[in-house]
C-alpha positions in Angstrom: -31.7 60.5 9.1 -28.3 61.7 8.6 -28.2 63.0 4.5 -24.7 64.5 3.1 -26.1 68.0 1.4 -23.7 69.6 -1.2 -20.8 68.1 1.1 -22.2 69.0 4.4 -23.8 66.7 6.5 -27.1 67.5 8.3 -29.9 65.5 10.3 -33.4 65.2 9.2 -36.5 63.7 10.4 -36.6 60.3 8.6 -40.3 60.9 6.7 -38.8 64.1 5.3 -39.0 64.2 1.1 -36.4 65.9 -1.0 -38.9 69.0 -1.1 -39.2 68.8 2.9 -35.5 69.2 2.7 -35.3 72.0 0.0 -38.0 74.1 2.3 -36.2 73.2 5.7 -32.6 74.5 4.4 -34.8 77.8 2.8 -33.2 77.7 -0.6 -36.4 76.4 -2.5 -36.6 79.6 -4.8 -33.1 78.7 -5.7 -32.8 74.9 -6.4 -33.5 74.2 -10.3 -32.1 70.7 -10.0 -31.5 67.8 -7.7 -29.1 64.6 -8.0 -29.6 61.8 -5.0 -26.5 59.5 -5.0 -25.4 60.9 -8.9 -29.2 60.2 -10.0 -31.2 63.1 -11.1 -34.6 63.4 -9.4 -37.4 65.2 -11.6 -38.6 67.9 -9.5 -42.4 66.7 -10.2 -40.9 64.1 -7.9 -39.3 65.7 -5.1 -42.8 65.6 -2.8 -42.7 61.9 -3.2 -38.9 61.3 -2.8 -37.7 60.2 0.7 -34.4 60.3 0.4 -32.3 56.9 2.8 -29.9 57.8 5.7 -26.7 58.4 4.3 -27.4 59.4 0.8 -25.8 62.2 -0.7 -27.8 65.0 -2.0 -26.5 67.7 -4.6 -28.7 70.7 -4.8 -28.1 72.4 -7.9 -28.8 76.1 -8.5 -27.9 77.7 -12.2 -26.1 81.0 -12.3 -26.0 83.5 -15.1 -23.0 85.0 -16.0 -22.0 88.0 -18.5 
C-alpha cells in the first residue's frame, strides 16, 4: 500500500498497522502522537490500526525548547 508519511510517500506491505509503520521507519522512541487523514489515533490503538492505501499519516514528535 502506498501511505503519504509526514508529506513523503512510501510503500508498505498492506497488513502493516500504524505501529508496523512506526517500527519500519525506526522512529518509534520518538512518535508521541499520530493523526490518519486529520484523525488522531490513540496509541493504545496503533497495533490494531491498518491504515488504507493512500491515507495520509502525520507522525508527531514533541520538542522541548528553552
Amino acid at each position: 500500500m502506498t501511505l503519504i508519511i509526514n508529506g513523503e510517500t512510501k510503500d508498505f506491505k498492506d497488513d502493516f498497522t500504524l505501529q508496523n509503520i512506526i517500527t519500519n521507519l525506526q522512529i518509534e522512541d520518538k512518535v508521541m502522537a499520530a493523526a490518519v487523514n486529520m484523525n488522531i489515533v490513540k496509541k493504545d490503538d496503533w497495533n490494531s490500526f491498518i491504515p488504507k492505501n493512500d491515507d495520509k499519516i502525520e507522525l508527531l514528535q514533541f520538542v522541548g525548547g528553552g
